[in-house]
MIVOGU-946591 format. One record per atom (N, C-alpha, C): residue in three letters; atom name; x, y, z. Coordinates in nm, 2 decimals, always signed. Example, Ala and Ser with C-alpha at 12.3 -4.5 7.8 and 13.67 -1.06 7.14 Angstrom:
BEGIN
R, ALA, N, +1.32, -0.57, +0.78
R, ALA, CA, +1.23, -0.45, +0.78
R, ALA, C, +1.32, -0.33, +0.78
R, SER, N, +1.28, -0.22, +0.71
R, SER, CA, +1.37, -0.11, +0.71
R, SER, C, +1.29, +0.00, +0.79
This chain:
BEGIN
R, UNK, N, +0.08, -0.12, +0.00
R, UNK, CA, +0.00, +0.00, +0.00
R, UNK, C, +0.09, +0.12, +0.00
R, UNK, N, +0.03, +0.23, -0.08
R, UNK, CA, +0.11, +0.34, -0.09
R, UNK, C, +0.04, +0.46, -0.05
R, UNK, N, +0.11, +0.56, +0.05
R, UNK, CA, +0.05, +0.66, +0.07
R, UNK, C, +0.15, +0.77, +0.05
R, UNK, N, +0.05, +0.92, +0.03
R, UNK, CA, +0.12, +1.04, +0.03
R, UNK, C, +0.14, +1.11, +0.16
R, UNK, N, +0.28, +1.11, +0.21
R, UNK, CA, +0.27, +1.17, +0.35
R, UNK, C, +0.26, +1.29, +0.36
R, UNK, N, +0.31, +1.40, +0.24
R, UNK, CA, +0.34, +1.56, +0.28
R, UNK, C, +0.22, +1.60, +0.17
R, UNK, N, +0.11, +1.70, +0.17
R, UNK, CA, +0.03, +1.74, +0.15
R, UNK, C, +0.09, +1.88, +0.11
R, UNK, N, +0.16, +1.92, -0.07
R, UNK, CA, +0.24, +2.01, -0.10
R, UNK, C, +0.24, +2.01, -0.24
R, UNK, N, +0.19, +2.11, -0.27
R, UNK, CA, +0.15, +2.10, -0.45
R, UNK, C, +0.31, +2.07, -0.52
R, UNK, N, +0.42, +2.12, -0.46
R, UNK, CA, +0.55, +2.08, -0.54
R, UNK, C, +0.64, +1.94, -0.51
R, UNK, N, +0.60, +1.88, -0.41
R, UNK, CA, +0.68, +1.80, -0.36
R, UNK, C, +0.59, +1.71, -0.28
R, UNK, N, +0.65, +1.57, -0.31
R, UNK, CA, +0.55, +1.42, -0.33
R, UNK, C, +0.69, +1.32, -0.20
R, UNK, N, +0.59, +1.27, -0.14
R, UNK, CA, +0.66, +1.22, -0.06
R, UNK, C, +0.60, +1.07, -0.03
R, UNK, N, +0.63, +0.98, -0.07
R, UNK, CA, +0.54, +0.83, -0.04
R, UNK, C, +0.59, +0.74, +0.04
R, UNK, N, +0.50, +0.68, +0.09
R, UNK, CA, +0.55, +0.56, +0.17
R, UNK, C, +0.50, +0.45, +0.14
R, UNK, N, +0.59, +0.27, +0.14
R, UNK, CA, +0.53, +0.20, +0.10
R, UNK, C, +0.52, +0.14, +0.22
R, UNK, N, +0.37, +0.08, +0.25
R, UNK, CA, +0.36, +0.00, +0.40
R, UNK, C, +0.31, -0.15, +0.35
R, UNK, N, +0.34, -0.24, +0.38
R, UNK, CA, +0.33, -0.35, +0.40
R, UNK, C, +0.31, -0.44, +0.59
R, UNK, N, +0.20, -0.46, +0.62
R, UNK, CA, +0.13, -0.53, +0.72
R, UNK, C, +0.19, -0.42, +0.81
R, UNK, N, +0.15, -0.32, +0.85
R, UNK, CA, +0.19, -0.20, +0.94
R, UNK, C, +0.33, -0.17, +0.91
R, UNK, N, +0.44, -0.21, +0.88
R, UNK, CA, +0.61, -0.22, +0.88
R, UNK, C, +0.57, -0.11, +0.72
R, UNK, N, +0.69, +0.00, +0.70
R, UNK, CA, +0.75, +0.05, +0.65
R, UNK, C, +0.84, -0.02, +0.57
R, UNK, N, +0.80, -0.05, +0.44
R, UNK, CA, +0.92, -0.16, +0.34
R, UNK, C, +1.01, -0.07, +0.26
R, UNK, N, +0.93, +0.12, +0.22
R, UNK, CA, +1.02, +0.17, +0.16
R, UNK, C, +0.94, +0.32, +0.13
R, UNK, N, +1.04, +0.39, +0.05
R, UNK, CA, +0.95, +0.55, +0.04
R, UNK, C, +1.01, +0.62, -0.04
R, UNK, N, +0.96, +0.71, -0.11
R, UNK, CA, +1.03, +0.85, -0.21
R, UNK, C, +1.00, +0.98, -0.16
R, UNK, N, +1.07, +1.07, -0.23
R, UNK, CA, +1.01, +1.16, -0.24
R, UNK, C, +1.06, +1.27, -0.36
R, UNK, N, +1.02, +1.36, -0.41
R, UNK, CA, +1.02, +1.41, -0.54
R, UNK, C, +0.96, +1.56, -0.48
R, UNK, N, +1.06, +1.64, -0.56
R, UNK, CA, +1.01, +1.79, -0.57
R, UNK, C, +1.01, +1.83, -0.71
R, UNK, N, +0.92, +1.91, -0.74
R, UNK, CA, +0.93, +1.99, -0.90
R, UNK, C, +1.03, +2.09, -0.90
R, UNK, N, +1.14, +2.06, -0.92
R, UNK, CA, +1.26, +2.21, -0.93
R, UNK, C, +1.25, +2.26, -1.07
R, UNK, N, +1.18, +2.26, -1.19
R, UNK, CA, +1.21, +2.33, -1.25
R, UNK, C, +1.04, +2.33, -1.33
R, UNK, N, +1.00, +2.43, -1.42
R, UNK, CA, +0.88, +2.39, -1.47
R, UNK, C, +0.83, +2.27, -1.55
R, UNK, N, +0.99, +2.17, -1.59
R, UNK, CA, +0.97, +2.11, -1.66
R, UNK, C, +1.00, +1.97, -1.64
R, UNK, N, +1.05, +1.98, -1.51
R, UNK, CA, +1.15, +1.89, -1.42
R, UNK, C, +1.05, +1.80, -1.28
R, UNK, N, +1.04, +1.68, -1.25
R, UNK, CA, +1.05, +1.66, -1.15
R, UNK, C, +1.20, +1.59, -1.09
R, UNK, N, +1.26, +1.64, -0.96
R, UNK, CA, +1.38, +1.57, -0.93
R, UNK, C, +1.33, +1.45, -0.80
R, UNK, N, +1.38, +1.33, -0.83
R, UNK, CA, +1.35, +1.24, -0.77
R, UNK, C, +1.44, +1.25, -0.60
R, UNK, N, +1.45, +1.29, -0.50
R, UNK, CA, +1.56, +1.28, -0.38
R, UNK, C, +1.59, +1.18, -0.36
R, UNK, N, +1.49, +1.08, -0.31
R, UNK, CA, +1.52, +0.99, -0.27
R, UNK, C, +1.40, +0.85, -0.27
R, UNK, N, +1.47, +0.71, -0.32
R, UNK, CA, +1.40, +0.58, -0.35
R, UNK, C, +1.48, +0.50, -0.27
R, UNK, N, +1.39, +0.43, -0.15
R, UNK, CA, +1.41, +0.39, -0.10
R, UNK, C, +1.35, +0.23, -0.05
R, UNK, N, +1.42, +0.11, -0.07
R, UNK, CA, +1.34, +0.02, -0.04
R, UNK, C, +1.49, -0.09, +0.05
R, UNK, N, +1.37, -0.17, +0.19
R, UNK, CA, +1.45, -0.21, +0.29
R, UNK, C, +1.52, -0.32, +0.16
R, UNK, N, +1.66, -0.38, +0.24
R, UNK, CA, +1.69, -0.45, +0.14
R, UNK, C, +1.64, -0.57, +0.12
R, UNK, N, +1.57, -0.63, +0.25
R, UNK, CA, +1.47, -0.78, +0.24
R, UNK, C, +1.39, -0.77, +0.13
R, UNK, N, +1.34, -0.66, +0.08
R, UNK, CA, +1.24, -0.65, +0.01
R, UNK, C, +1.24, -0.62, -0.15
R, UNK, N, +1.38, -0.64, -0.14
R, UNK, CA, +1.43, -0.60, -0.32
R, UNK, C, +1.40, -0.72, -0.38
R, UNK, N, +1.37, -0.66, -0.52
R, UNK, CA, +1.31, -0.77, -0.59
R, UNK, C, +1.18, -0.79, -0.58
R, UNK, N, +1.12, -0.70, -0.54
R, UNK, CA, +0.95, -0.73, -0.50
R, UNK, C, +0.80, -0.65, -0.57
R, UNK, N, +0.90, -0.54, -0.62
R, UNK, CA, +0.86, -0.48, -0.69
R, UNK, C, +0.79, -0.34, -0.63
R, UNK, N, +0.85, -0.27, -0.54
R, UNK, CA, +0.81, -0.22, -0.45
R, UNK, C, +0.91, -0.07, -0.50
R, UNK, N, +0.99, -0.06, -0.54
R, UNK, CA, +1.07, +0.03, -0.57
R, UNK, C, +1.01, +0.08, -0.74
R, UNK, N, +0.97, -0.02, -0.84
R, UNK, CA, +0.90, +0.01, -0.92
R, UNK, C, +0.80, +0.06, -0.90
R, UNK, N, +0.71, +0.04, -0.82
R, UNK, CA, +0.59, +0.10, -0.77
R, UNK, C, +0.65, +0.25, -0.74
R, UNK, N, +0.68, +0.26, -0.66
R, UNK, CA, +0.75, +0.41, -0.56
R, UNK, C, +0.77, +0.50, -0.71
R, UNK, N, +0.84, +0.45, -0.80
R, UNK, CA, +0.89, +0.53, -0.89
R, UNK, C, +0.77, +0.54, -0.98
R, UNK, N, +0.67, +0.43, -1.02
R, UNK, CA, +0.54, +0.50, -1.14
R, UNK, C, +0.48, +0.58, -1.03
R, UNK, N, +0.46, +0.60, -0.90
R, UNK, CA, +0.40, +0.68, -0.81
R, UNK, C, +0.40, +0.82, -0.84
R, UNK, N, +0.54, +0.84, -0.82
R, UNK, CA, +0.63, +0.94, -0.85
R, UNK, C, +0.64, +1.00, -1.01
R, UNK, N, +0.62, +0.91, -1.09
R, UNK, CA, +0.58, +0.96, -1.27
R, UNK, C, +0.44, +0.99, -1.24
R, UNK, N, +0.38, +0.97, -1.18
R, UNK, CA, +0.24, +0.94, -1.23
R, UNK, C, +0.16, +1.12, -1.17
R, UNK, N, +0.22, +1.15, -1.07
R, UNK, CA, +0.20, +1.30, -0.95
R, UNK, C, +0.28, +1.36, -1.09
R, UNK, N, +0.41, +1.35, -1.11
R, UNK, CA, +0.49, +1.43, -1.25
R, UNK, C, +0.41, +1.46, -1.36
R, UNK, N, +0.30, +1.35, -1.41
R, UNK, CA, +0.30, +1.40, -1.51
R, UNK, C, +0.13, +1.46, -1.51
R, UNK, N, +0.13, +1.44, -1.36
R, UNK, CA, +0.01, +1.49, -1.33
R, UNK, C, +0.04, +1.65, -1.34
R, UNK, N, +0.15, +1.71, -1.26
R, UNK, CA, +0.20, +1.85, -1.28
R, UNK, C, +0.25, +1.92, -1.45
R, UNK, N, +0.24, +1.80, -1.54
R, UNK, CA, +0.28, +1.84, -1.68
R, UNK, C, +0.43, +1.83, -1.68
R, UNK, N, +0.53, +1.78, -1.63
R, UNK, CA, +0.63, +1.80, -1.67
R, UNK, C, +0.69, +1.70, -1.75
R, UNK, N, +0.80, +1.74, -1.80
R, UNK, CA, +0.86, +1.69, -1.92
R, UNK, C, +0.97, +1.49, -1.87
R, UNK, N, +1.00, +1.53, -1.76
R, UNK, CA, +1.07, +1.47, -1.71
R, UNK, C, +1.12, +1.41, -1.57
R, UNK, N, +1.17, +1.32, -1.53
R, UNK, CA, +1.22, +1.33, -1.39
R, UNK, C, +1.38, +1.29, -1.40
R, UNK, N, +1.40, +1.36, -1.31
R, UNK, CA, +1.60, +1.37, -1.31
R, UNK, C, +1.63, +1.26, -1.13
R, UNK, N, +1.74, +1.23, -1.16
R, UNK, CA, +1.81, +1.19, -0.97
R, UNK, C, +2.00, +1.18, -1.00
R, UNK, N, +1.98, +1.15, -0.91
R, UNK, CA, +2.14, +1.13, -0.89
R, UNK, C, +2.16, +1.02, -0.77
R, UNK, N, +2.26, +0.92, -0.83
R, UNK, CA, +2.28, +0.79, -0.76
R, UNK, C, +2.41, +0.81, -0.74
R, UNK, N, +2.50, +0.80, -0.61
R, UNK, CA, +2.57, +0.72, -0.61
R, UNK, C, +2.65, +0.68, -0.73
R, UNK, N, +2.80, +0.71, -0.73
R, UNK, CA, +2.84, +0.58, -0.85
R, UNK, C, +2.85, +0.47, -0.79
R, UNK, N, +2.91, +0.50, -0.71
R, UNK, CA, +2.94, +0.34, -0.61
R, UNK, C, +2.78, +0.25, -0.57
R, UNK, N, +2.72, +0.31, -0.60
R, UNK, CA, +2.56, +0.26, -0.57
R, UNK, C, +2.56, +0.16, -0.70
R, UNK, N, +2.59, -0.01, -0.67
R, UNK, CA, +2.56, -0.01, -0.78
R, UNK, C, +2.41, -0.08, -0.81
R, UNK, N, +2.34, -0.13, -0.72
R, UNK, CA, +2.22, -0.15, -0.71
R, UNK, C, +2.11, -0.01, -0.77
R, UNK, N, +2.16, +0.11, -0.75
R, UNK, CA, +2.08, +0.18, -0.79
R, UNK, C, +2.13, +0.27, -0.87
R, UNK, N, +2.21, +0.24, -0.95
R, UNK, CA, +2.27, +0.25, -1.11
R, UNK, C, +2.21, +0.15, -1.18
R, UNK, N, +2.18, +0.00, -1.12
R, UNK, CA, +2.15, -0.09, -1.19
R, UNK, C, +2.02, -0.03, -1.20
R, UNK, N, +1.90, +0.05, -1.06
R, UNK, CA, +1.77, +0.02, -1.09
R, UNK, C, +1.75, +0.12, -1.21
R, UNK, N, +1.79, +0.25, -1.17
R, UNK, CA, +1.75, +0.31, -1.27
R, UNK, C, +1.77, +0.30, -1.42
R, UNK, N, +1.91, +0.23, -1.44
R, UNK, CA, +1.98, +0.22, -1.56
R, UNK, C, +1.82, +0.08, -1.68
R, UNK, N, +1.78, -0.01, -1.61
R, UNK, CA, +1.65, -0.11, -1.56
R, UNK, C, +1.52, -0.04, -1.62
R, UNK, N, +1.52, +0.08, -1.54
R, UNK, CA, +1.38, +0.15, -1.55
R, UNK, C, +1.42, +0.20, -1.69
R, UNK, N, +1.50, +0.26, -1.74
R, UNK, CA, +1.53, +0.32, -1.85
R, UNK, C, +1.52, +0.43, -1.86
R, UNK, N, +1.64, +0.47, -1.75
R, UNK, CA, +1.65, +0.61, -1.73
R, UNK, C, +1.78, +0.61, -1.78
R, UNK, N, +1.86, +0.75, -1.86
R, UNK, CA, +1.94, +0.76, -1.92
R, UNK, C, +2.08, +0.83, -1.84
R, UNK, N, +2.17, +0.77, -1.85
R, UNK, CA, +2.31, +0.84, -1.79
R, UNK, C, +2.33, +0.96, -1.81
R, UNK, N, +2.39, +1.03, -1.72
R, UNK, CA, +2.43, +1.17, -1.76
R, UNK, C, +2.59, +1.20, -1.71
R, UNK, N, +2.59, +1.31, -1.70
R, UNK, CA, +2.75, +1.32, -1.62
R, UNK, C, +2.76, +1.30, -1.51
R, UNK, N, +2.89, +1.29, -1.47
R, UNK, CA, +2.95, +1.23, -1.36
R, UNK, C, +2.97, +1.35, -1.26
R, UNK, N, +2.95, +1.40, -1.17
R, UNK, CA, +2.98, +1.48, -1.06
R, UNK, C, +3.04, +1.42, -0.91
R, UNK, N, +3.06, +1.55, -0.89
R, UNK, CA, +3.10, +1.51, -0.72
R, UNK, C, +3.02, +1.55, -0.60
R, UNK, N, +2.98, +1.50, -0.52
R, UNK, CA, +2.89, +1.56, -0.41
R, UNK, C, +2.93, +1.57, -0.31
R, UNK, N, +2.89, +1.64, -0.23
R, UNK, CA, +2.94, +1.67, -0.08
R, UNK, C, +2.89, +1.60, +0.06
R, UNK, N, +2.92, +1.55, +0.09
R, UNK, CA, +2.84, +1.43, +0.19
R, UNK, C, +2.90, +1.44, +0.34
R, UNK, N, +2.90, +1.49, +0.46
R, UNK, CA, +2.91, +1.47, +0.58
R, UNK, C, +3.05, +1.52, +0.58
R, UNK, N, +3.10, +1.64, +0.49
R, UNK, CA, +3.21, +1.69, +0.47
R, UNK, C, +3.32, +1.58, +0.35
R, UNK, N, +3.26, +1.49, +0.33
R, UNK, CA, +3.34, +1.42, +0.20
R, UNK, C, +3.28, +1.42, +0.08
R, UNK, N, +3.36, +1.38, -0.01
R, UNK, CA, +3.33, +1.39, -0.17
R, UNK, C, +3.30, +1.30, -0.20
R, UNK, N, +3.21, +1.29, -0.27
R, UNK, CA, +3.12, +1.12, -0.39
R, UNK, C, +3.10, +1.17, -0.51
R, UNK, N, +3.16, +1.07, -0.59
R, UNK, CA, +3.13, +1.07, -0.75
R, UNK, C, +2.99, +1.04, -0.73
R, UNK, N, +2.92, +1.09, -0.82
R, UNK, CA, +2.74, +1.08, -0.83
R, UNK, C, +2.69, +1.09, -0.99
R, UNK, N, +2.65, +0.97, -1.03
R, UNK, CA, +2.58, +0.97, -1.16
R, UNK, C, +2.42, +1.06, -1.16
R, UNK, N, +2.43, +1.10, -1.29
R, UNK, CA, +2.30, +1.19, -1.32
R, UNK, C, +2.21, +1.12, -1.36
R, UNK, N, +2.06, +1.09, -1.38
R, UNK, CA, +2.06, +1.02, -1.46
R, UNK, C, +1.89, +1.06, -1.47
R, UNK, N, +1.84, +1.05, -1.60
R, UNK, CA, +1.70, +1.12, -1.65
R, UNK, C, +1.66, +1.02, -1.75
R, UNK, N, +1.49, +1.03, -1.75
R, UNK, CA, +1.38, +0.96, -1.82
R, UNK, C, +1.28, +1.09, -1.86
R, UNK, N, +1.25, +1.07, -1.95
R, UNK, CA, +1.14, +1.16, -2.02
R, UNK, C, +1.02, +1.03, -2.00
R, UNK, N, +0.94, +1.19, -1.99
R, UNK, CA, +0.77, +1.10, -1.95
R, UNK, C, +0.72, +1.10, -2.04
């Protein structure tokens, strides 16, 4: 089951619940008129493979293209390779490579975008 936690015309926040327990969640803001950016997809690891993370993400298209926009963007981790693999899977397309700033250190972070 999926619900919307934050009540916010720009920004979508979901949870997936399974028998009261928390199995996983997103959330997504519109940064640009044409843009939704995905923050964060999240599913426990027991639960990969279940199709729960694909859910989370048509959730997430589905509020997008409800807003009209053209796209949704994220950034993974390179070292993430489970979530290089999902998105690369969903058929989202690579972009450049950057660096992020994380708890005062630096990470390579892939770009990566699907048109709706």
């Amino acid at each position: 089951m999926l619900s919307a936690a934050v009540d916010h015309d720009d920004v979508e926040f979901l949870v997936a619940v399974d028998d009261g327990e928390v199995v996983g969640f997103a959330s997504a803001e519109r940064t640009w008129a044409d843009e939704v950016e995905l923050h964060t997809l999240y599913v426990h690891p027991d639960r990969w493979g279940e199709g729960i993370g694909s859910t989370l993400l048509e959730a997430v298209e589905t509020w997008a293209r409800e807003l009209d926009v053209d796209r949704v963007a994220c950034g993974v981790f390179a070292d993430n390779a489970v979530g290089v693999g999902f998105f690369e899977a969903a058929g989202f397309t690579r972009g450049d490579e950057t660096r992020v700033e994380l708890a005062g250190e630096y990470h390579p972070e892939l770009a990566f975008e699907r048109e709706l």
